[in-house]
N, C-alpha and C positions, 0 to 999 in steps of 0.2 A: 339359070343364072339369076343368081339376086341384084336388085338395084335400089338404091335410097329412095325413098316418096319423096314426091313435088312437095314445093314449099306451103302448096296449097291444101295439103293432106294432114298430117299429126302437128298440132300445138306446138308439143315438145320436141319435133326436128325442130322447128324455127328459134325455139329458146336453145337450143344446142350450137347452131350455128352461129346465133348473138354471142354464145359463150366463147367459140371459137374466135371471132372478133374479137372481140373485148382481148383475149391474150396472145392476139395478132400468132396463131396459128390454123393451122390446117386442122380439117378434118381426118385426114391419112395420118399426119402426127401423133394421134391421141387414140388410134387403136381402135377406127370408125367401124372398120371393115366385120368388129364382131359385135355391133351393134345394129345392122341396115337392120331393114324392115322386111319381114317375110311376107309376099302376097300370095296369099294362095286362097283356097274357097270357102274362106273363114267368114262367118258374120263381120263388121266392121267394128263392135263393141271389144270383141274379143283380139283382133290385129294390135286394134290402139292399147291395148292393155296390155299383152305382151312385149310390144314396140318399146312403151316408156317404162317398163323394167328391167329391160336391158339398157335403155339409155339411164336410166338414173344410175346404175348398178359402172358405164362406163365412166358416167360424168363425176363420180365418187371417185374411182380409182385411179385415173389417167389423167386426166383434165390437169395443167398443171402451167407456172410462169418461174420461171429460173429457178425450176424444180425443187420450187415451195406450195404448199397445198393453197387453191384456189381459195375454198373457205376460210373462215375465223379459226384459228386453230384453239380456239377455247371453245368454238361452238359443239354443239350437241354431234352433228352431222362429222366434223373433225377427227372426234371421238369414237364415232363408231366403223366399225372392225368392219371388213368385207363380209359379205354373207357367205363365202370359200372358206372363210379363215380357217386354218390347222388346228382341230382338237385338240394337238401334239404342243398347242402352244398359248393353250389358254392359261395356264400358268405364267407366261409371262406377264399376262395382265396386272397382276397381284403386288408386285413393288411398289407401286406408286401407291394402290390403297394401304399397303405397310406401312410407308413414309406419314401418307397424312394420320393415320393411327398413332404412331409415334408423336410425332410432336402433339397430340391431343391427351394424349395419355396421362400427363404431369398434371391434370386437372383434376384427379383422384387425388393426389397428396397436398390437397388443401394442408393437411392438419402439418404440412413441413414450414407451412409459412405464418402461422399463428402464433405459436410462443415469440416468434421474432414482432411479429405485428401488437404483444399484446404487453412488450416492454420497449417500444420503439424509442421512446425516453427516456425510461432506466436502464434499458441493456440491461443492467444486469439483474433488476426487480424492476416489479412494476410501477409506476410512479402513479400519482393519485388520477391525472390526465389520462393516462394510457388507458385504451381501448380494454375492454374483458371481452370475456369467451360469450357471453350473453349478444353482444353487439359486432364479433366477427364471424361466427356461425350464421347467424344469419345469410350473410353474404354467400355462400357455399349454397346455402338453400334456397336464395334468388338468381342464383344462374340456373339450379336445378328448373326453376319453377322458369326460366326463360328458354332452357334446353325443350321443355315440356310443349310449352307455346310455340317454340320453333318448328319443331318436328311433325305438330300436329299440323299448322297451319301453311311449313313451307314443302313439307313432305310431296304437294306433289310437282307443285316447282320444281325442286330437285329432277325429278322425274323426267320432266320436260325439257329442262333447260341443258338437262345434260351433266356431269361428274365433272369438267375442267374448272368452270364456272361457277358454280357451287361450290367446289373445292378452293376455289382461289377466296372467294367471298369468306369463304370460313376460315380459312386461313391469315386474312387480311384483322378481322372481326379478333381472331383468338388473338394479335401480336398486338393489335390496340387496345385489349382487354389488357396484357401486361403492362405494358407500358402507361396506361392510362392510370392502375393502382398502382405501380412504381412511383409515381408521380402524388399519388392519395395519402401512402405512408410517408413521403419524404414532406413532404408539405400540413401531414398527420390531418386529412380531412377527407371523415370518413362516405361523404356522401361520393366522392371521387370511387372509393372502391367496391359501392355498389353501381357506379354506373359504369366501370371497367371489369373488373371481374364478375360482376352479378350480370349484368346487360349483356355489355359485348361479348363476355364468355361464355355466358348461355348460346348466343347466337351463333358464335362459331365453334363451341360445339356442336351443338343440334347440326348443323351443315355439315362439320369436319366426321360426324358420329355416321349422319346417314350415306353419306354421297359413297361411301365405296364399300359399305355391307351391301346398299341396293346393286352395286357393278359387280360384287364377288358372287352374289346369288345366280345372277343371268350369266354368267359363266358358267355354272354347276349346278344346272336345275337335277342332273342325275345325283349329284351329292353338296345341297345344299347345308348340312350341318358341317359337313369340311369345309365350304367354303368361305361360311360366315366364321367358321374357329379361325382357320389360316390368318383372314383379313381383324377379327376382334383379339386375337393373343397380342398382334400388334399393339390395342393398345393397351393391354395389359405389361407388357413390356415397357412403352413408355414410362408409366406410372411406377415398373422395375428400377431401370434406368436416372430415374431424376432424382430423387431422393439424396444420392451422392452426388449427384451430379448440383444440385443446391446444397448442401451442405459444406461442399469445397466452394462454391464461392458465397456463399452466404461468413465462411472464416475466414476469406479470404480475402472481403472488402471490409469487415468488422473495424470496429474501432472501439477500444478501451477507456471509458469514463475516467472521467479527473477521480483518483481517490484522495478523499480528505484525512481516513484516520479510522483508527478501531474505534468500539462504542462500546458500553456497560453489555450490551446484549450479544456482541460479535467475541468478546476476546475472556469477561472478565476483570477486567485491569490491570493482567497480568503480563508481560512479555514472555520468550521463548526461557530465557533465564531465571522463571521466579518473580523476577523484581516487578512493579510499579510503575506505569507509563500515564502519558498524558493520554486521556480520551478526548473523545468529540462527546460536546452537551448538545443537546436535540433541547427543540422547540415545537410542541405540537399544536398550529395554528385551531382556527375557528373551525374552519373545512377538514379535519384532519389531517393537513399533511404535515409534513415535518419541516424544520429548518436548521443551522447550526445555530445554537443559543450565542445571545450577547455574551453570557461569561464565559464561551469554551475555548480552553487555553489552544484548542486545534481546532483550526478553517478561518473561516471568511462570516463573522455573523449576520443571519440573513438569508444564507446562501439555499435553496431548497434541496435539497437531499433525499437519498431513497435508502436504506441498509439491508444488505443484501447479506443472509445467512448460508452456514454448511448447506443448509439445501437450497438455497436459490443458487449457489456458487456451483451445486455438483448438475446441473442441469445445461452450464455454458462451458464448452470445451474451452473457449479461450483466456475465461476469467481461471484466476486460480486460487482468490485470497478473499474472504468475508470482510467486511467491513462497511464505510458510510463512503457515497460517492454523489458526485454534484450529477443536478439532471441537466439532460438535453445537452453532456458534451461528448458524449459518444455515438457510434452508431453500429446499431445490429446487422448491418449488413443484409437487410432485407430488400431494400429498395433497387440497391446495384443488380442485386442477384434478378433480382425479377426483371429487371428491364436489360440487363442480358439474357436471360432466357427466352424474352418477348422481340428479342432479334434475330436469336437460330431457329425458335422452331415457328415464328412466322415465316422466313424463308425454305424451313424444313417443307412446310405444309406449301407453299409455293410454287417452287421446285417439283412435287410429286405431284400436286392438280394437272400441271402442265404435261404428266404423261398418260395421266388416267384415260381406259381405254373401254367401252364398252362393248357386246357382238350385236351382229344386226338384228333386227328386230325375230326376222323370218331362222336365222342360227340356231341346230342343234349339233351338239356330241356325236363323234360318229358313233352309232350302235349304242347309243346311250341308252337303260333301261329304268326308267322310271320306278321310283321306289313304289311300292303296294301301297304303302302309308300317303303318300301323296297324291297318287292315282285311281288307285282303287283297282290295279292289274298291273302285268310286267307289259304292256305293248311297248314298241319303238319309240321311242322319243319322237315329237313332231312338234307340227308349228304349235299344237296348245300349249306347249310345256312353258311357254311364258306368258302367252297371248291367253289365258283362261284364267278368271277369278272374279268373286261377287265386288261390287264396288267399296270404299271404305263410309261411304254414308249408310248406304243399306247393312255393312255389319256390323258397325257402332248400335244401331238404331233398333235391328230386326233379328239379330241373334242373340241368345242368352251363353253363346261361346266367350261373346264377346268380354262381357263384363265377368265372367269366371276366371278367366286369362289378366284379363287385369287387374284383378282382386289379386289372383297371384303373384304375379308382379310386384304389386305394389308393397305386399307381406314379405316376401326375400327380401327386396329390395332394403326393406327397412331396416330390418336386422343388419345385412352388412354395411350399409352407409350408416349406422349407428357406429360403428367399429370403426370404417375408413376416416371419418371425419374426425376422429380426435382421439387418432389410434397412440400418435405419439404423445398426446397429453396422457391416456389413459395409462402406456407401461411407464412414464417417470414418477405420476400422482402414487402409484397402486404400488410398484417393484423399486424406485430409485432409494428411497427410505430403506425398503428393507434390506436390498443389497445392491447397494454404493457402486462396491468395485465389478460389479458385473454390468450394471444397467448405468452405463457410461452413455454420453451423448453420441459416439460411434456406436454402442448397442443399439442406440435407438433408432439411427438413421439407416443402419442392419434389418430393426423389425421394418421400419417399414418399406423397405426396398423387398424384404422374402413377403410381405402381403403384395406387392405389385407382380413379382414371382409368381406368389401362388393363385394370382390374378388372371396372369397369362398363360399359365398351365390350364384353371379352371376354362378359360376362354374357348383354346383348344381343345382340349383332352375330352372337358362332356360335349360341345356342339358333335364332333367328331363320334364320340361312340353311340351320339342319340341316333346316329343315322344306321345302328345297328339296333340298341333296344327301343327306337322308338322317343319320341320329343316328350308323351303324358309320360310314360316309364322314368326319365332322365328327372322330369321337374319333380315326381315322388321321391327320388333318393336325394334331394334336397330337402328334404323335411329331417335329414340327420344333424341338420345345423341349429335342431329345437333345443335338442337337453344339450348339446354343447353351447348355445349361449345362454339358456336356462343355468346352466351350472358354474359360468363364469364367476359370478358375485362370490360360491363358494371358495374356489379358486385363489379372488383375492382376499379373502378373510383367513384363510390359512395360508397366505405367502407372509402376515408377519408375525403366526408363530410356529412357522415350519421348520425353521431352520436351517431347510433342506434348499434347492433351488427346483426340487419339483415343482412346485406351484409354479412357477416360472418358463419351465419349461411345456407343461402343460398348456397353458394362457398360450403360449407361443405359436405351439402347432396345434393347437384349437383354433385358435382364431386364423389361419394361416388355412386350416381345411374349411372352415366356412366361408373368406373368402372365395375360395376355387368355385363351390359352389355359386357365389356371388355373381361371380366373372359369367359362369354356365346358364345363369338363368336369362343374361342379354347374349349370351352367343347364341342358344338354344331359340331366341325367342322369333329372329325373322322365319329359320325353317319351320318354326311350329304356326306361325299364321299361314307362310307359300302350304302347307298341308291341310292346316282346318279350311283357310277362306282364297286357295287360289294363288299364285304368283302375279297375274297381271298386275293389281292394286296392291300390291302386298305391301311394297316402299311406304305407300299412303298411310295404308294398314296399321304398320309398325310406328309408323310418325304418331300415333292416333293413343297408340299402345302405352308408349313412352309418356305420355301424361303420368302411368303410374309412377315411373319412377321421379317425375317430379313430385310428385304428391310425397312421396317416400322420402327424398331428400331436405321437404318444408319438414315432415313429422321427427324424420333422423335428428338431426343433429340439432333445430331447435325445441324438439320436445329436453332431447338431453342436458342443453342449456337449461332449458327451463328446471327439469329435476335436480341434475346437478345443484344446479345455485339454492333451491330448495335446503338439499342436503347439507349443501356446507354450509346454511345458516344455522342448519342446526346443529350442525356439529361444532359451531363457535361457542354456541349457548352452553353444550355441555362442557367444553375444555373451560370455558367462564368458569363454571360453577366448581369445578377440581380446583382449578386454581383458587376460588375464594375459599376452599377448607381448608387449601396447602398453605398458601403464605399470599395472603389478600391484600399486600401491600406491593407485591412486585412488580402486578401491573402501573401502577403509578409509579414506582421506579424507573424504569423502565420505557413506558412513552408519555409519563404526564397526567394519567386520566384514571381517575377513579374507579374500581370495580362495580362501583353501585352506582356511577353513572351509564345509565344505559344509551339516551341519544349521545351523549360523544364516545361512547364505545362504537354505534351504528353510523357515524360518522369517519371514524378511522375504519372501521370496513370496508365501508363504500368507498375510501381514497385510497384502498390495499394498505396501507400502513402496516395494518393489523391482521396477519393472517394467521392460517393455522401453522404454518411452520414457523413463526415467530411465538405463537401462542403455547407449541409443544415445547421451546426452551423453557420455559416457565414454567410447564405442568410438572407431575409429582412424576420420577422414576416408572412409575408403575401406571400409567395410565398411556391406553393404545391407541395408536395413530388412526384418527378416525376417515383417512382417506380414501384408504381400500373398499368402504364402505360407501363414495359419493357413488357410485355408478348402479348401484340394486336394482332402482325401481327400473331405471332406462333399460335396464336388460331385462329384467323380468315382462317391460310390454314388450320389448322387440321380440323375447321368444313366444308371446301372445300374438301377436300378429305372422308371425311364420306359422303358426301353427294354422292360422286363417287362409295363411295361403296353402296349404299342405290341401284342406278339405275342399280347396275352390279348385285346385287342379284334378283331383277326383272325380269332379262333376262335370268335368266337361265328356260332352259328347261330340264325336265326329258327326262331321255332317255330311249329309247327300248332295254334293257339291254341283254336280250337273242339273238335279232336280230342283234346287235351290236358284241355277241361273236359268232353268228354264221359266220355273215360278216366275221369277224377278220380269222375264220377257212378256209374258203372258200378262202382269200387272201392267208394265209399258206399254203395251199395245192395249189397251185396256182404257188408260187414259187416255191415248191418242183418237181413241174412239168416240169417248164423252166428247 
C-alpha cells in the first residue's frame, strides 16, 4: 500500500500543498493519488527524483481554479504540451505558427509600398520634395539589418521565454512598425519611417520569423525539412496574399489631385478636334521645380505643380488623363492602407501567439526514426533528438561549417532580395513602355502576388524534398538561379525590340523560379544547422545565421539604388546629347532651361522635373528607351555573388557531431581544472 511522505521529507510535497491552498483545493481534486511517493529500497537521491517528476508532470496538467490554467498562460510552462501528448496530433500545433507567418509575410513586398511612398505629393509624379528610390530602399535594408540584430542576439530569449511571448512581442512590434510609418508618410517625415518600419519591423520580424520555425522544428525532429516548409510557406503566402490585398485599399482610399490643364508637353496644343486650346505656362524656379507662370491663361499663378505624362499616367490605375496638376492635394492612398493593415495583422499575429504550443522537453514521435543525415543511423528517436547540439558560441567561433553556410546565405539571399525589393519598379521601368496594354498596374500587382506564390511553393516544396535529397544537395540545385539572373539584363534589352511578349513572359517565370529557390534557402536553412550543428541550440544557431540575410538585404537593394541612380544619370546625359542634334531648342521650350546649361539641367533632376520619360517626348523617333538598361550592373553582381554562394555550399563538410561535443567537454573540464 502506498502513502504520501510527511511534510517533513520531499521539498516539493510541501510546494504542492501550498499550491493546493493557494486554489482552495484538495489534494484528492487534482488527481494526487498518481502522483504519491513510492518507498521502497531505493537510495534517497533517486525516490526524490522520480517523486518530483511525477509531481511536476501532475502540477502541469490538473492543477487548476475555475478550470483556467494555474500559470500565465503566455508563459513558457503554459505552452508546453504534456510529455504523453499524441503524435497523432502534433499537427495541430502548426495553425497558430501559420497565422503568425501570415501576418509577417507582407514584409516581403516592400517594393508595393514605394511607388506610393515616392509621389506622396504628386500622386500622380513625383514632385521635387517627394522621397526617391535612393532614400526609401534604404529603409527595407534597415529592418533587414534590425531583423539580423534581433535574431542573433534575442534568439535565445525566444528559447527561454517561450513561443506565446515572443510571438505577442513581435506581433505588438510589427503593428507599431505600420502604424508608426503610416503616420511618417502622412506627415511625409522620413525619419518616422525608419524608426517604424526599419526599427520596429526588424524587431518584430526577427521575433514573428523565429518563434514558430524553432516550435515546428521540436515537433518533427523525424522530418524537420517538413516542418520548417509547412510553418515558412506560411509566410510566403502572406507575402502571396497582400499585394491585392494593398492594392484594393491603397485605390480605395486614393484621392485624385486638383488638375489644372494640359501643357506644351502633355497634349501639343491640340484638343480631341484638331483645334487650339488654352495651355498651362510653367515656371521653372531656382531649385528646379515648376510653377504655373504669371502669364498662363489656365490656373492659379504661383501655384507649384508636377506634369504627369502617357507614362507616369499608365503606372496609376486610378488617374487616366496627362496633364499639369497642383501638389499636396491629393492622396496615394498609402498611408490608410498601411495603418489598416497595421491593425489586422497586429491582431492576426495576436491572436495566434496566444495559441502557440510547444512538446515537452523530454517528447518524442512514437517510432520516430531519425534521419541518417541528422544522426549518423536509423536508431529510435529518444531524448537526444532535441536535447544534443554544440552551442552557438562554440560554432560561430570554432567551425569553418559555420561561415560556409553563411557565405551561402548571404550570396542567394542577395540575388533574390535584389529582385523582391523593387520587383514592381523593375516590370513597369523595363516592360510598361514597351507593352502598355499588358503590363497594366493589375499586371503588376499579379507579378508580384505569383513572386509571393512562388515564395510559398519554394518554402515548401524544397524544405520538404531536402529531407529526401539531403539540405548540401537542395542548396546546390539553387545555383540554377545563376545564368537565370545572369541573363535578365538580356531579357530586358530585347523586350523593346522584340515585339513579341516573350521577353515578358520569360522575365516572369524566371524570376518567379528564382524566387522559389529564394523562399528554399530559409526554409531549408534551420534543418541544415538541427544536421551540421545539433537541435539543442539550433534556435540560437539560426538567430546567428540570419545576420546573412541582413547583410544581403543592406547589399540588395541599396547596392541597386546606388547603381541604378548611377545608370540613370547616365542615361540623361545621352538622351541630352540626341536631343541637342535633334532640335536643341525644345528643351527650353519646354521647361525653360537651356541645353548647354548643365547645373540647372542637374537641378531639374535632382527635383524630378526632368526625367527620362519627359526627356523621351523630346528625343528623335529613333532613339531607345534607355531604361531596360538601368538594372545590368545590379544583376550581373547579384549573379556574382550566387555564384559565391554556390562554391561555399560545396565546402561544407559534415561534422562528427558527438566527437565535436565530446571535444567541447573535454575543453570544459579542462578549464575548470586550471
Amino acid at each position: 500500500m502506498m502513502s504520501s511522505p510527511s511534510l517533513s521529507q520531499p521539498l516539493q510535497w510541501r510546494r504542492y500543498r501550498r499550491c493546493c491552498h493557494f486554489a482552495s483545493i484538495t489534494p484528492l481534486r487534482v488527481s494526487v493519488a498518481t502522483a504519491q511517493y513510492h518507498y521502497h529500497a531505493e537510495d534517497e537521491k533517486s525516490k526524490h527524483k522520480k517523486y518530483n517528476a511525477a509531481m511536476n508532470l501532475q502540477l502541469r496538467r490538473h492543477i487548476s481554479i475555475n478550470n483556467k490554467p494555474l500559470l500565465n498562460v503566455l508563459s513558457k510552462e503554459a505552452a508546453t504540451a504534456p510529455i504523453d501528448y499524441p503524435t497523432s496530433k502534433r499537427f495541430y500545433a502548426l495553425p497558430p505558427s501559420i497565422g503568425i507567418h501570415l501576418a509577417i509575410g507582407s514584409v516581403y513586398v516592400y517594393s508595393m509600398w514605394t511607388p506610393g511612398m515616392s509621389k506622396a505629393l504628386g500622386v500622380v509624379a513625383a514632385a521635387p520634395c517627394d522621397w526617391t528610390q535612393s532614400e526609401l530602399l534604404p529603409v527595407f535594408s534597415c529592418a533587414a539589418v534590425v531583423l539580423g540584430v534581433t535574431t542573433s542576439t534575442l534568439g535565445e530569449w525566444v528559447e527561454k521565454s517561450g513561443p506565446r511571448i515572443s510571438g505577442l512581442l513581435g506581433s505588438a512590434c510589427w503593428s507599431g512598425a505600420l502604424l508608426t510609418t503610416a503616420v511618417g508618410i502622412e506627415t511625409h517625415t522620413l525619419p518616422l519611417l525608419y524608426l517604424g518600419y526599419g526599427l520596429l519591423g526588424g524587431v518584430g520580424w526577427g521575433l514573428m520569423y523565429l518563434t514558430p520555425v524553432s516550435a515546428a522544428m521540436k515537433w518533427f525532429p523525424d522530418r524537420r525539412g517538413l516542418a520548417t516548409g509547412i510553418a515558412l510557406s506560411a509566410f510566403g503566402a502572406g507575402a502571396a496574399f497582400a499585394p491585392s490585398l494593398i492594392h484594393a485599399l491603397v485605390d480605395h482610399f486614393a484621392v485624385a489631385p486638383e488638375f489644372v490643364g494640359d501643357c506644351l508637353l502633355t497634349c501639343g496644343g491640340l484638343d480631341v478636334d484638331g483645334a487650339s486650346k488654352a495651355l498651362v505656362e510653367l515656371t521653372t524656379l531656382d531649385d528646379g521645380s515648376q510653377v504655373v507662370a504669371s502669364t498662363s491663361p489656365v490656373g492659379q499663378p504661383g501655384t507649384p505643380v508636377v506634369v504627369a505624362t502617357e507614362a507616369d499616367v499608365a503606372k496609376i490605375s486610378s488617374m487616366t488623363s496627362p496633364g499639369v496638376y497642383v501638389i499636396g492635394t491629393g492622396d496615394t492612398g498609402v498611408s490608410k492602407a498601411m495603418a489598416s493593415l497595421g491593425v489586422v495583422y497586429g491582431g492576426l499575429g495576436a491572436f495566434a501567439s496566444r495559441f502557440m504550443k510547444i512538446p515537452h522537453p523530454e517528447w518524442t514521435p512514437e517510432r520516430a526514426v531519425i534521419s541518417t543525415s541528422a544522426q549518423g543511423n536509423g536508431e529510435e528517436a529518444s531524448n537526444e533528438t532535441n536535447n544534443i547540439g554544440l552551442p552557438a558560441s562554440y560554432v560561430t567561433t570554432n567551425t569553418m561549417q559555420f561561415p560556409l553556410l553563411w557565405l551561402s546565405v548571404f550570396g542567394n539571399a542577395t540575388g533574390g532580395l535584389a529582385l523582391l525589393s523593387s520587383s514592381k519598379v523593375m516590370l513597369t521601368d523595363i516592360f510598361a513602355g514597351v507593352s502598355p496594354d499588358i503590363v497594366t498596374p493589375a499586371f503588376s500587382t499579379g507579378y508580384v502576388s505569383a513572386l509571393g506564390v512562388g515564395m510559398a511553393l519554394g518554402r515548401f516544396g524544397w524544405s520538404a524534398f531536402s529531407d529526401v535529397l539531403g539540405r548540401q544537395n537542395t542548396y546546390a540545385l539553387f545555383g540554377l538561379g545563376i545564368p537565370i539572373v545572369g541573363l535578365t539584363p538580356y531579357l530586358c534589352h530585347m523586350a523593346s525590340g522584340a515585339g513579341t511578349a516573350w521577353p515578358l513572359i520569360a522575365f516572369y517565370s524566371g524570376s518567379v523560379l528564382t524566387i522559389t529557390f529564394y523562399g528554399g534557402v530559409f526554409s531549408v536553412l534551420p534543418a541544415y544547422i538541427a544536421d551540421l550543428f545539433g537541435q539543442k541550440h539550433a534556435g540560437a544557431i539560426h538567430g546567428k545565421a540570419l545576420t546573412a540575410w541582413a547583410t544581403s538585404a543592406v547589399v540588395g537593394p541599396m547596392g541597386l539604388a546606388y547603381l541604378r541612380s548611377l545608370s540613370y544619370q547616365n542615361a540623361v546625359e545621352d538622351l541630352l546629347q540626341a536631343i541637342d542634334g535633334h532640335d536643341a531648342s525644345a528643351l527650353e521650350r519646354s521647361f525653360g532651361v537651356s541645353i548647354n546649361d548643365g547645373e540647372g539641367i542637374q537641378k531639374m533632376v535632382n527635383a524630378k522635373t526632368l526625367t527620362i520619360e519627359k526627356l523621351m517626348e523630346l528625343a528623335p523617333p529613333d532613339v531607345v528607351d534607355p531604361t531596360p538598361y538601368l538594372y545590368n550592373t545590379t544583376l550581373y553582381a547579384a549573379a556574382g555573388l550566387m555564384g559565391v554562394a554556390f562554391v561555399s555550399n560545396l565546402a561544407i563538410r559534415p561534422l562528427d557531431l558527438k566527437k565535436e561535443i565530446e571535444q567541447l567537454r573535454m575543453t570544459q573540464r579542462s578549464d575548470v581544472d586550471k
